[in-house]
mmJSON file of the N, C-alpha and C atoms, coordinates in Angstrom:
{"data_MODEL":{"atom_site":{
"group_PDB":["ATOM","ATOM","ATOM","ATOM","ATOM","ATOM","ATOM","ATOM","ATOM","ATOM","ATOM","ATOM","ATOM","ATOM","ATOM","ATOM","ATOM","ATOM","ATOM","ATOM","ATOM","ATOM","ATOM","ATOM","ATOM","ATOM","ATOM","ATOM","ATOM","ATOM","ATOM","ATOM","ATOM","ATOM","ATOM","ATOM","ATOM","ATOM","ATOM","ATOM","ATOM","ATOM","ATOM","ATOM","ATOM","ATOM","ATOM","ATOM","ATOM","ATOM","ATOM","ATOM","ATOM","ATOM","ATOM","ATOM","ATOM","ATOM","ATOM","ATOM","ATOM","ATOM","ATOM","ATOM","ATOM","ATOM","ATOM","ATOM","ATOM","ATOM","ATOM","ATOM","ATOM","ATOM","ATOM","ATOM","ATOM","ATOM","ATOM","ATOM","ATOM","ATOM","ATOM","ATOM","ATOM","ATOM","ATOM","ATOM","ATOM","ATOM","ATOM","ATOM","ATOM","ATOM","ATOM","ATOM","ATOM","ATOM","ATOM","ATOM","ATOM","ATOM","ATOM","ATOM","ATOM","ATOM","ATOM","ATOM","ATOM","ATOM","ATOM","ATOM","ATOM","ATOM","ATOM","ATOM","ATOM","ATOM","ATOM","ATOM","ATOM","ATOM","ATOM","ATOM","ATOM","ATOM","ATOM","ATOM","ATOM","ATOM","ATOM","ATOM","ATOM","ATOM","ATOM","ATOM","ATOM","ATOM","ATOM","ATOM","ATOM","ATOM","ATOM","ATOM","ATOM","ATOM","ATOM","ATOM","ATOM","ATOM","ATOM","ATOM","ATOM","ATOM","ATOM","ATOM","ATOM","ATOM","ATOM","ATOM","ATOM","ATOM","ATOM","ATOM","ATOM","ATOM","ATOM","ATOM","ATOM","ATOM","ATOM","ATOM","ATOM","ATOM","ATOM","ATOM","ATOM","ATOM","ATOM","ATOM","ATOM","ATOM","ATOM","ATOM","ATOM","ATOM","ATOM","ATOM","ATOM","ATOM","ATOM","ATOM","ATOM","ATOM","ATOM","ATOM","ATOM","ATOM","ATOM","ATOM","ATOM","ATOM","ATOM","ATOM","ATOM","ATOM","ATOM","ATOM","ATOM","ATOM","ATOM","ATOM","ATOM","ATOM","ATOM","ATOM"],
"id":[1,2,3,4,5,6,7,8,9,10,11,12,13,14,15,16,17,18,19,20,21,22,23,24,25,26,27,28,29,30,31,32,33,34,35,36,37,38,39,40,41,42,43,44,45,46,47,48,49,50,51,52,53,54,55,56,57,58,59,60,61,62,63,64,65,66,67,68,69,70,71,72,73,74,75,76,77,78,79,80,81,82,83,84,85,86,87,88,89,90,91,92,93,94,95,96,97,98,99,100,101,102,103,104,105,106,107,108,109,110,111,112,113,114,115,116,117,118,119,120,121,122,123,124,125,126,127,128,129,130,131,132,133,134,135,136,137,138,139,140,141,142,143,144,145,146,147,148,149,150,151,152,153,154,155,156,157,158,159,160,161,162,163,164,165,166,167,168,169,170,171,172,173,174,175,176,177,178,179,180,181,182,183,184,185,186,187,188,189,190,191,192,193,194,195,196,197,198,199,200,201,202,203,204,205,206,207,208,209,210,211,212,213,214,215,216],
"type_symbol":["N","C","C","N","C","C","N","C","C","N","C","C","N","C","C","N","C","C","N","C","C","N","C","C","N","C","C","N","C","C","N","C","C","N","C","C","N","C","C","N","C","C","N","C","C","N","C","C","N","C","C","N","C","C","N","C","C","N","C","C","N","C","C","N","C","C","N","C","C","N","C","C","N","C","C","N","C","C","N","C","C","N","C","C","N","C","C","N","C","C","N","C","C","N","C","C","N","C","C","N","C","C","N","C","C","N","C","C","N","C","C","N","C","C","N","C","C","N","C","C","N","C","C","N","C","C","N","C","C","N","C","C","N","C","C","N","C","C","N","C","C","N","C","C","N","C","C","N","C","C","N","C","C","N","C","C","N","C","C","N","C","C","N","C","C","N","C","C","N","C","C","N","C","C","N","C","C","N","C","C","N","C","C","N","C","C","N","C","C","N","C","C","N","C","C","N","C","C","N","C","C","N","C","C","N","C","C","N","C","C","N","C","C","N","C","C"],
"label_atom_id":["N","CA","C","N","CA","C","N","CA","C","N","CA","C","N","CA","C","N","CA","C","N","CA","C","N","CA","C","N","CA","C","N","CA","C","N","CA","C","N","CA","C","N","CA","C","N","CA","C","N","CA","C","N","CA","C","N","CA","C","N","CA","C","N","CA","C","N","CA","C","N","CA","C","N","CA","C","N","CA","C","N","CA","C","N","CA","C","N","CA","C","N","CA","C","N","CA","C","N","CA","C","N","CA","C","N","CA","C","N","CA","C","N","CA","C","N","CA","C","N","CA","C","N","CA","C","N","CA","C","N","CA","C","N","CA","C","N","CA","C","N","CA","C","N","CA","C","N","CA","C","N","CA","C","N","CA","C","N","CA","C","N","CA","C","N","CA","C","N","CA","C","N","CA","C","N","CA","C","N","CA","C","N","CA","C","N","CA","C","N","CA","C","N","CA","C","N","CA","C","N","CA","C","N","CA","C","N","CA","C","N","CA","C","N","CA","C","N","CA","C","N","CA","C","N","CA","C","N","CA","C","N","CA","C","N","CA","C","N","CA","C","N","CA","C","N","CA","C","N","CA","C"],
"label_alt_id":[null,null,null,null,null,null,null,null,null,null,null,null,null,null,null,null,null,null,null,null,null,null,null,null,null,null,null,null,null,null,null,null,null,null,null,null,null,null,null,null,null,null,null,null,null,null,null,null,null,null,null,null,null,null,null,null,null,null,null,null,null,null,null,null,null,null,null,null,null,null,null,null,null,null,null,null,null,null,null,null,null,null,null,null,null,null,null,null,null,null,null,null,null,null,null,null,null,null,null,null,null,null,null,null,null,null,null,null,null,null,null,null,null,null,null,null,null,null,null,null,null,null,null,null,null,null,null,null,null,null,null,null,null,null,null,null,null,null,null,null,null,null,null,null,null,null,null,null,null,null,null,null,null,null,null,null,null,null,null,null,null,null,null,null,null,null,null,null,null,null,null,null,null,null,null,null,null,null,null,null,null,null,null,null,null,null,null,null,null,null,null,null,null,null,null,null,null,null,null,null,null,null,null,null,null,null,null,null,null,null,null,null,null,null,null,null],
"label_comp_id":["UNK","UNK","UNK","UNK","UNK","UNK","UNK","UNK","UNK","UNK","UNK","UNK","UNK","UNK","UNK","UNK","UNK","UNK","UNK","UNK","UNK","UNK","UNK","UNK","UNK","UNK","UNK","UNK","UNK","UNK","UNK","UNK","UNK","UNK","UNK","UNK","UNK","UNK","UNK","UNK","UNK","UNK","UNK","UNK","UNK","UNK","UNK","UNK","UNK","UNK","UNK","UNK","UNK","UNK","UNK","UNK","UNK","UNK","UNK","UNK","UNK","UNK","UNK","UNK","UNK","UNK","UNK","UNK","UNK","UNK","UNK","UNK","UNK","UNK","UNK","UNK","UNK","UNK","UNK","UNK","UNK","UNK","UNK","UNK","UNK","UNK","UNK","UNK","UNK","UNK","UNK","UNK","UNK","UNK","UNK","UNK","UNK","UNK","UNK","UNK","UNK","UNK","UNK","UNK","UNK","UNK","UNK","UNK","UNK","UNK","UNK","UNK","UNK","UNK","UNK","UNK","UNK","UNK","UNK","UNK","UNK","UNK","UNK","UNK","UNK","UNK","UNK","UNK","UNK","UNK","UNK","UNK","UNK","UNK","UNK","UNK","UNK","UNK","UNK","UNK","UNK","UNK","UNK","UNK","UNK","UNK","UNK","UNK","UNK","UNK","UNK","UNK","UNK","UNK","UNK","UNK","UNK","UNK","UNK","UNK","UNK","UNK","UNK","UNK","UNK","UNK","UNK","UNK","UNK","UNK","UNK","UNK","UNK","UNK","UNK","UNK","UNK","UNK","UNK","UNK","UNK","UNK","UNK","UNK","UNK","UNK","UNK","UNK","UNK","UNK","UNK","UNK","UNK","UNK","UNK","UNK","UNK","UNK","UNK","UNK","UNK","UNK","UNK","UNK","UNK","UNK","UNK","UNK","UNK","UNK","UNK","UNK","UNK","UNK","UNK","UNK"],
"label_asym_id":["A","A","A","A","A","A","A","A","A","A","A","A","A","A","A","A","A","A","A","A","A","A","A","A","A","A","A","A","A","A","A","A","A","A","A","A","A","A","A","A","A","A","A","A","A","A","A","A","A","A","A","A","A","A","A","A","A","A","A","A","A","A","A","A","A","A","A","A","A","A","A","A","A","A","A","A","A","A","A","A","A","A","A","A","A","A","A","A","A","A","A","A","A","A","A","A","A","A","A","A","A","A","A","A","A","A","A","A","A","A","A","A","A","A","A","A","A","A","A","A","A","A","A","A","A","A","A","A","A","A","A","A","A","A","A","A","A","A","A","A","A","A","A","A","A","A","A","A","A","A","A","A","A","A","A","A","A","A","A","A","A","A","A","A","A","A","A","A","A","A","A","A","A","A","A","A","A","A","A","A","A","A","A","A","A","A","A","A","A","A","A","A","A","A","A","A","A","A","A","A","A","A","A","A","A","A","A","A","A","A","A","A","A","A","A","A"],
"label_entity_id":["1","1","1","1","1","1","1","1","1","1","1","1","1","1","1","1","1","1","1","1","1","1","1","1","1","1","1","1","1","1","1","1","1","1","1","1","1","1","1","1","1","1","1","1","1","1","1","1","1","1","1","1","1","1","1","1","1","1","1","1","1","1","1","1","1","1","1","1","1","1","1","1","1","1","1","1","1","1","1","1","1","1","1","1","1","1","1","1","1","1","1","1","1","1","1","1","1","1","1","1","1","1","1","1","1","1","1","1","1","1","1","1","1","1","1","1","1","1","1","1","1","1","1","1","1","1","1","1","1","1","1","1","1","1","1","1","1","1","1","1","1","1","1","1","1","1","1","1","1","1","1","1","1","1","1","1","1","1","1","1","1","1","1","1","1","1","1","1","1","1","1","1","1","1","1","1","1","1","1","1","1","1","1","1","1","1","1","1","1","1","1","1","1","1","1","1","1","1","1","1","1","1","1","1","1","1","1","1","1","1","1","1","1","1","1","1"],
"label_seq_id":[1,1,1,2,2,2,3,3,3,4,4,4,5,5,5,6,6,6,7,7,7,8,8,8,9,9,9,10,10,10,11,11,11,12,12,12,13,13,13,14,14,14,15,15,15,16,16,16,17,17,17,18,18,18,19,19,19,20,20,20,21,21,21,22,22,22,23,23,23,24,24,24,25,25,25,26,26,26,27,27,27,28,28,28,29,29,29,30,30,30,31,31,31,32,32,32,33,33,33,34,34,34,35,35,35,36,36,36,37,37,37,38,38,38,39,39,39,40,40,40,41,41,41,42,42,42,43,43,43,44,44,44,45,45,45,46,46,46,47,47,47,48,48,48,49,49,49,50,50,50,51,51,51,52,52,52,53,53,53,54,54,54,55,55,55,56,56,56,57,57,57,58,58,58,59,59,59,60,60,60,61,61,61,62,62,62,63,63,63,64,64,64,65,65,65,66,66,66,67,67,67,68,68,68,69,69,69,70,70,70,71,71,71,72,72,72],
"pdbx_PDB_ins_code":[null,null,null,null,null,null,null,null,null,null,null,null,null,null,null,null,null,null,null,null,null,null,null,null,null,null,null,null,null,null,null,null,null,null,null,null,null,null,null,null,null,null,null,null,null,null,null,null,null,null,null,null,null,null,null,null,null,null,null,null,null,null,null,null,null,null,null,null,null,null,null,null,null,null,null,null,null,null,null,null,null,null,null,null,null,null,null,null,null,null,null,null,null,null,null,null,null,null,null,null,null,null,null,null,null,null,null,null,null,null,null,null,null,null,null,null,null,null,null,null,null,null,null,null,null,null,null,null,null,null,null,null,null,null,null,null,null,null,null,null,null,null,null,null,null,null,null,null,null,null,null,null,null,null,null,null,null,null,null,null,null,null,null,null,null,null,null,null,null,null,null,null,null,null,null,null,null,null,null,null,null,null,null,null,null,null,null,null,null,null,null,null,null,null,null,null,null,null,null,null,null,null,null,null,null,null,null,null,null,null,null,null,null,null,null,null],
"Cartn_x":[99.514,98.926,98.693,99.818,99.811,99.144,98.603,97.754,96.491,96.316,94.582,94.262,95.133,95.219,95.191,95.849,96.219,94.388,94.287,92.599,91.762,91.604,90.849,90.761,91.841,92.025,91.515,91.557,90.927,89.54,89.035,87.626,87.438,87.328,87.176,87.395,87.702,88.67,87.553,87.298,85.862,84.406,84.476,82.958,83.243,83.892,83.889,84.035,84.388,84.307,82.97,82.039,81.0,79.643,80.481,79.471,79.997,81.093,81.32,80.342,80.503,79.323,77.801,77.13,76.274,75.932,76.658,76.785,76.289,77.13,77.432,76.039,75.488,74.461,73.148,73.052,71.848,71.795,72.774,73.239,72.912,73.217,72.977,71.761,71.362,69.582,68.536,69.026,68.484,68.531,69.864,70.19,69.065,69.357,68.393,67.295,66.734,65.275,65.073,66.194,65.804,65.271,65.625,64.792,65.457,64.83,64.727,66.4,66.906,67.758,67.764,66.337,66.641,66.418,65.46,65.307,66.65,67.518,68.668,69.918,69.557,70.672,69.989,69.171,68.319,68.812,68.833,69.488,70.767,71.741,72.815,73.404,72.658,72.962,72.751,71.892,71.326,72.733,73.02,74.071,75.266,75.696,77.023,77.695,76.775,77.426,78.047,77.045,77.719,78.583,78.825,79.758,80.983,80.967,82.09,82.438,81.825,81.867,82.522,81.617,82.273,83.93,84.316,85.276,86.695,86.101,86.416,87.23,85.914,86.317,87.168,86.701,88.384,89.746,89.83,91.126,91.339,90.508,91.282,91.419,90.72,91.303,92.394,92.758,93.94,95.276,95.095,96.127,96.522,94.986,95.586,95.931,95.859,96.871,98.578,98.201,99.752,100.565,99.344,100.58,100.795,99.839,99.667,101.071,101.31,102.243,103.806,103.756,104.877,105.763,104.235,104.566,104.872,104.164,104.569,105.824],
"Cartn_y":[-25.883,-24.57,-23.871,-24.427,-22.938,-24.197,-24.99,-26.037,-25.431,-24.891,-24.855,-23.297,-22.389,-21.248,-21.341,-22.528,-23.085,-23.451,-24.625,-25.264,-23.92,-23.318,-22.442,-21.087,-20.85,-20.179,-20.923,-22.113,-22.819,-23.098,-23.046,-23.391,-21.466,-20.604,-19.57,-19.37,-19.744,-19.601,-20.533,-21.722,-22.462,-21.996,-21.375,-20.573,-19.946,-18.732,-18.081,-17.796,-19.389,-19.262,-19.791,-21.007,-21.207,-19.58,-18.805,-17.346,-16.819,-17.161,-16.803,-17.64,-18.894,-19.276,-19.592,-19.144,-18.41,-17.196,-16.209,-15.003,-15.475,-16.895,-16.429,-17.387,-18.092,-18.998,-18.186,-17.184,-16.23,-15.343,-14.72,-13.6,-14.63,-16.099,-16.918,-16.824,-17.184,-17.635,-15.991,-15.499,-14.248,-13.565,-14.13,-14.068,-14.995,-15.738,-17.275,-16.624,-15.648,-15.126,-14.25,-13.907,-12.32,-11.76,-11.012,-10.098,-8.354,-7.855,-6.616,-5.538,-4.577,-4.182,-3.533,-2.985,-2.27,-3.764,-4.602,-5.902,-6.468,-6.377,-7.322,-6.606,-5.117,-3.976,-4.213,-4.751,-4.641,-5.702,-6.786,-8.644,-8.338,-7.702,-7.536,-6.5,-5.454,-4.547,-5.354,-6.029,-6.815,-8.114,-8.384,-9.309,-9.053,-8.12,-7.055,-7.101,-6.863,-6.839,-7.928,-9.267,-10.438,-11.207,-10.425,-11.055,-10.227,-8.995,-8.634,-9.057,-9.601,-10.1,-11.528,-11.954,-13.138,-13.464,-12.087,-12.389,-11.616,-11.008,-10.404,-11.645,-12.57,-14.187,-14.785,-14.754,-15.937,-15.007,-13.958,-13.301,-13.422,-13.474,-13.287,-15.143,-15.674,-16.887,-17.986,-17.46,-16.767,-16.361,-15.456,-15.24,-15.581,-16.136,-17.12,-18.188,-18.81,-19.657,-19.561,-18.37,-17.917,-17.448,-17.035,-16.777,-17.772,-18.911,-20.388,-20.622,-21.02,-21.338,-20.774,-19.707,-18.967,-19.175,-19.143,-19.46,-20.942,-21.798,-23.394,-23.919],
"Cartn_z":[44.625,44.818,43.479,42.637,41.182,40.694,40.552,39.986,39.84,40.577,41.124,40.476,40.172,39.382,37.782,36.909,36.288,35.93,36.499,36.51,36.528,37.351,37.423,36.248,35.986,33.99,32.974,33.198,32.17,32.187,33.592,33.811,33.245,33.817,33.131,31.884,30.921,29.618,28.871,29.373,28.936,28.968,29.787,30.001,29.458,28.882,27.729,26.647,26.288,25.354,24.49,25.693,25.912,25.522,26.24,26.461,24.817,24.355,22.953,21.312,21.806,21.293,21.178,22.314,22.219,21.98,22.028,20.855,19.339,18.718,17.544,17.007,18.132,17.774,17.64,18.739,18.63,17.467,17.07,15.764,14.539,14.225,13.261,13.094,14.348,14.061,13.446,14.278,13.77,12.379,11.692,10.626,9.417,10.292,9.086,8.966,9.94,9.847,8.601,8.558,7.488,8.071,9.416,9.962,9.311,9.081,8.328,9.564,8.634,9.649,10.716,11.156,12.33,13.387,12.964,14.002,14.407,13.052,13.394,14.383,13.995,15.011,16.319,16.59,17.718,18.447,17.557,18.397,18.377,17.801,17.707,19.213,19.085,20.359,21.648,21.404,22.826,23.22,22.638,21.953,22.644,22.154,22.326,23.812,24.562,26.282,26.261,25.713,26.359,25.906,24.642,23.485,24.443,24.954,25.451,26.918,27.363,28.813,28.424,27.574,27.241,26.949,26.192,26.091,27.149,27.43,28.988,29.888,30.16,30.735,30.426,29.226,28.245,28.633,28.097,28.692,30.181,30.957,32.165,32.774,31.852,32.304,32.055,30.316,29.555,30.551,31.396,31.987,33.141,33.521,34.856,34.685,33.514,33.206,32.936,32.24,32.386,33.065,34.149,35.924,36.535,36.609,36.975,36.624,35.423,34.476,34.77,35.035,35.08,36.617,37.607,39.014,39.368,38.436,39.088,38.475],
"occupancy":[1.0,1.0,1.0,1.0,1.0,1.0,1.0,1.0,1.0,1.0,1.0,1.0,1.0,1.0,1.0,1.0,1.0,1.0,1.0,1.0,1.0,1.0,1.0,1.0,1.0,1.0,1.0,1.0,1.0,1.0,1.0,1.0,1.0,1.0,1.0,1.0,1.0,1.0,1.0,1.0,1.0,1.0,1.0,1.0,1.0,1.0,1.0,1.0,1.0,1.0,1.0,1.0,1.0,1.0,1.0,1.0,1.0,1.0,1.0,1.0,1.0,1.0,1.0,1.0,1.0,1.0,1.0,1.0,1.0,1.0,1.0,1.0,1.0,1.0,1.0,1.0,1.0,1.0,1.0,1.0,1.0,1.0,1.0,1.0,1.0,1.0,1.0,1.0,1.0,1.0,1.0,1.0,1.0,1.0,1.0,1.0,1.0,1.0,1.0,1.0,1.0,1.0,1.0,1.0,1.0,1.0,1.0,1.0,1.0,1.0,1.0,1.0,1.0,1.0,1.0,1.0,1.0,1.0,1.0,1.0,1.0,1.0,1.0,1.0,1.0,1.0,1.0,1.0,1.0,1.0,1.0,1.0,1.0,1.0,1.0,1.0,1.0,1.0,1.0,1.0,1.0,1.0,1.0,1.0,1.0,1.0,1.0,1.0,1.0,1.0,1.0,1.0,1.0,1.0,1.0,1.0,1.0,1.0,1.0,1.0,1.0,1.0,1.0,1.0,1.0,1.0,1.0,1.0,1.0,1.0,1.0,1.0,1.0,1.0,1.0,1.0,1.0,1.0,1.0,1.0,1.0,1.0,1.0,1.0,1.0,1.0,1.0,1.0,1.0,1.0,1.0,1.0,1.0,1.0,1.0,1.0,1.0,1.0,1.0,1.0,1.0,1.0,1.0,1.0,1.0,1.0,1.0,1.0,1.0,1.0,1.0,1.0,1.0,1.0,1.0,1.0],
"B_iso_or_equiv":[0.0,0.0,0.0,0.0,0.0,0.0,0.0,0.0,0.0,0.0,0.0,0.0,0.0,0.0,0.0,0.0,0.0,0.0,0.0,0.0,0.0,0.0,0.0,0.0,0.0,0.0,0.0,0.0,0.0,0.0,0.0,0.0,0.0,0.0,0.0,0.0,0.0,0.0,0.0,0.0,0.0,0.0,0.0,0.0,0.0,0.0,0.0,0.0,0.0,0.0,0.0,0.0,0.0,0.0,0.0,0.0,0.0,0.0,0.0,0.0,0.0,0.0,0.0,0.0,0.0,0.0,0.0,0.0,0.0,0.0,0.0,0.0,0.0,0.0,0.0,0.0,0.0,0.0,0.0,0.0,0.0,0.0,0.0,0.0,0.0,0.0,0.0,0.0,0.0,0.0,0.0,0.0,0.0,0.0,0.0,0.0,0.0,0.0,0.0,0.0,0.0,0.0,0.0,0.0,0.0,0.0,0.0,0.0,0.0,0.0,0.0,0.0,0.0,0.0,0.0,0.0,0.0,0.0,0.0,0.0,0.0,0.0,0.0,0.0,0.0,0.0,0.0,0.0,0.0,0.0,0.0,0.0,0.0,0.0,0.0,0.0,0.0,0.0,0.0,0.0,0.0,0.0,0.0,0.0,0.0,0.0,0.0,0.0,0.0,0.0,0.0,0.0,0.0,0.0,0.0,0.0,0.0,0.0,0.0,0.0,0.0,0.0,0.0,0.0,0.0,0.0,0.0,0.0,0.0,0.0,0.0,0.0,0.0,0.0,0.0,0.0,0.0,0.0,0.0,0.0,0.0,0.0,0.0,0.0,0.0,0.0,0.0,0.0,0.0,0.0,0.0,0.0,0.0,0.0,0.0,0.0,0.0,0.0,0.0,0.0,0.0,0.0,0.0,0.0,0.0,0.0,0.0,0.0,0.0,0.0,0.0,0.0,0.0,0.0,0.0,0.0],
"pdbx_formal_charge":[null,null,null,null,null,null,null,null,null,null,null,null,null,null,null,null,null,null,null,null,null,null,null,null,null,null,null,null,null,null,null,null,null,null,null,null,null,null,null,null,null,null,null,null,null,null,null,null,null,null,null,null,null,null,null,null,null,null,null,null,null,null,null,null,null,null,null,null,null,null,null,null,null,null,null,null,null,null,null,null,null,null,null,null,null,null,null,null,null,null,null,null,null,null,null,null,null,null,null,null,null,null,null,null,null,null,null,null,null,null,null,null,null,null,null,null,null,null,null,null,null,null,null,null,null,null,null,null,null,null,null,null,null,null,null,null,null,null,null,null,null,null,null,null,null,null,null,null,null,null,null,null,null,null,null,null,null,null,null,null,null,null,null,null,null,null,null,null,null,null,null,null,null,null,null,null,null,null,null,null,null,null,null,null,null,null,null,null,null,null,null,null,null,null,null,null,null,null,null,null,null,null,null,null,null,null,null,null,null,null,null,null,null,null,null,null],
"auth_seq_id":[1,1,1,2,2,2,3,3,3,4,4,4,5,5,5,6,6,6,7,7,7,8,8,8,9,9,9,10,10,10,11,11,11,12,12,12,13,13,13,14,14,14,15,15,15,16,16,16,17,17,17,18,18,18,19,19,19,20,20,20,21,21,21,22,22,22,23,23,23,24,24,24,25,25,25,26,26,26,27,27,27,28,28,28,29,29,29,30,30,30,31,31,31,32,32,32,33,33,33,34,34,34,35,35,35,36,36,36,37,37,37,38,38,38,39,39,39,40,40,40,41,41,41,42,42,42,43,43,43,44,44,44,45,45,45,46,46,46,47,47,47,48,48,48,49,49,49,50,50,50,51,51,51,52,52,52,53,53,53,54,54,54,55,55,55,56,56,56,57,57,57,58,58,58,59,59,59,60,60,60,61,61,61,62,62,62,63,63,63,64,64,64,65,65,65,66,66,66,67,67,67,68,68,68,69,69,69,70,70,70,71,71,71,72,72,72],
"auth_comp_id":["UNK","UNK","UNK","UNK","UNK","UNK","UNK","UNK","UNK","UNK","UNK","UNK","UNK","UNK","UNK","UNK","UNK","UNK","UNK","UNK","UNK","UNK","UNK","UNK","UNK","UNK","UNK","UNK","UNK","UNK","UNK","UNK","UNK","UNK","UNK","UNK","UNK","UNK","UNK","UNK","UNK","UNK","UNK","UNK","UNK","UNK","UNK","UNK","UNK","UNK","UNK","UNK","UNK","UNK","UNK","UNK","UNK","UNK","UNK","UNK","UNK","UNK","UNK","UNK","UNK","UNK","UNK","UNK","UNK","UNK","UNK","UNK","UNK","UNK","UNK","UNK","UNK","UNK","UNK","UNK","UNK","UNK","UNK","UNK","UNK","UNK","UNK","UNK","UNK","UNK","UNK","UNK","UNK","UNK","UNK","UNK","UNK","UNK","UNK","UNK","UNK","UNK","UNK","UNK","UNK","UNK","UNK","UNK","UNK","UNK","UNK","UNK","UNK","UNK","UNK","UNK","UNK","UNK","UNK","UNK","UNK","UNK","UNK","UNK","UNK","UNK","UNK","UNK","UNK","UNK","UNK","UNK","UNK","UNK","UNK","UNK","UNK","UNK","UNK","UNK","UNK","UNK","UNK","UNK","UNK","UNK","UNK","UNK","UNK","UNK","UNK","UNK","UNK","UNK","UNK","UNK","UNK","UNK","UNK","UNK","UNK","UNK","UNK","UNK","UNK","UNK","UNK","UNK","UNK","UNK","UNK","UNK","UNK","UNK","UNK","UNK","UNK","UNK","UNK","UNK","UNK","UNK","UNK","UNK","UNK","UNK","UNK","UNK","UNK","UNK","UNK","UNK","UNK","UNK","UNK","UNK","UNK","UNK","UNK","UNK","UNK","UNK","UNK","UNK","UNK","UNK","UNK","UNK","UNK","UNK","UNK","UNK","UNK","UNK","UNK","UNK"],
"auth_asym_id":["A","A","A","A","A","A","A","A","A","A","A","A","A","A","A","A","A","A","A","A","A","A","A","A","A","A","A","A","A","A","A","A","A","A","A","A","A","A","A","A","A","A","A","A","A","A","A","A","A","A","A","A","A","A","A","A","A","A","A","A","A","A","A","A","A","A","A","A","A","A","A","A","A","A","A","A","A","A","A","A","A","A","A","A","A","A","A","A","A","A","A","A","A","A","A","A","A","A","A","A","A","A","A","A","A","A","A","A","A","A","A","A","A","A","A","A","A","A","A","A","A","A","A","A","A","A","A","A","A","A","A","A","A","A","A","A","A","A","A","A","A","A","A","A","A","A","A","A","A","A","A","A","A","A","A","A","A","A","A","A","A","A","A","A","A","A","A","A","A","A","A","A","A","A","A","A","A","A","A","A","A","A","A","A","A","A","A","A","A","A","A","A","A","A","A","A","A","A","A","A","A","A","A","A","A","A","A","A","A","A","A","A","A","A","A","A"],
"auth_atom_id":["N","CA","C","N","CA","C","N","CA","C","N","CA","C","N","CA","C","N","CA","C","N","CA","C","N","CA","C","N","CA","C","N","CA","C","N","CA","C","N","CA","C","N","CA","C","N","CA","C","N","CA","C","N","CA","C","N","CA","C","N","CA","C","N","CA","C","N","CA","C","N","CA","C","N","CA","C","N","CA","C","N","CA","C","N","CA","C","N","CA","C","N","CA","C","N","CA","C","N","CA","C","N","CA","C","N","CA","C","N","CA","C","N","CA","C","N","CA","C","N","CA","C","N","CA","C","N","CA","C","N","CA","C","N","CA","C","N","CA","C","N","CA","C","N","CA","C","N","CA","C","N","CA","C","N","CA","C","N","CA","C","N","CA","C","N","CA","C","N","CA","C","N","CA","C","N","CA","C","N","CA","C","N","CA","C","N","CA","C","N","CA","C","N","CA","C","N","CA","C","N","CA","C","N","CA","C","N","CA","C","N","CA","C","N","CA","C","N","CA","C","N","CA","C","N","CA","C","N","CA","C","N","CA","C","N","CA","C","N","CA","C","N","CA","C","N","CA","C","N","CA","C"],
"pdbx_PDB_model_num":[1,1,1,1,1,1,1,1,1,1,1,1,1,1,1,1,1,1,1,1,1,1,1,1,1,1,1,1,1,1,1,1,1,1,1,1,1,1,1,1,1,1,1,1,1,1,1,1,1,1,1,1,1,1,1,1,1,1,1,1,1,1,1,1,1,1,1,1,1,1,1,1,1,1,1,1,1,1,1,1,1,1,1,1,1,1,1,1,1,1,1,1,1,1,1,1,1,1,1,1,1,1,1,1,1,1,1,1,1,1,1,1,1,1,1,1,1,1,1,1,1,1,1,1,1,1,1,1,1,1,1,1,1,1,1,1,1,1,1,1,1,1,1,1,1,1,1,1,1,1,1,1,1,1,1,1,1,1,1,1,1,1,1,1,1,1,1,1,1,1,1,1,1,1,1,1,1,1,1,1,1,1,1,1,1,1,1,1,1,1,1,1,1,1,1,1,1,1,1,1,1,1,1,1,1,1,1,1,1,1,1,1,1,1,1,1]
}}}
């Protein structure tokens, strides 16, 4: 049972960190451009939600491992 809580923190915890590197792949590329600074505050703001969602995920899958963990 606490197996499947366990698996399931980690499958969450992977996707976000997945959603974390695509953050840092889009902000790179945009970078390589030399795009001038209001362009780059622009990819960056756009950016931002999902850089925090992203990591939103990892924490909470973070801790369902560690209730997993604690409970099995």
């Amino acid at each position: 049972m606490f197996d499947f809580i366990v698996w399931a923190g980690a499958a969450l915890s992977i996707a976000g960190l997945i959603g974390l590197l695509w953050c840092i792949i889009k902000v790179a590329r945009a970078r390589r451009r030399s795009l001038d600074d209001e362009a780059m505050r622009a990819v960056v703001q756009s950016v931002l939600p999902y850089n925090l969602g992203a990591l939103l995920l990892s924490v909470l899958g973070l801790m369902l491992v560690m209730v997993g963990i604690f409970l099995g």
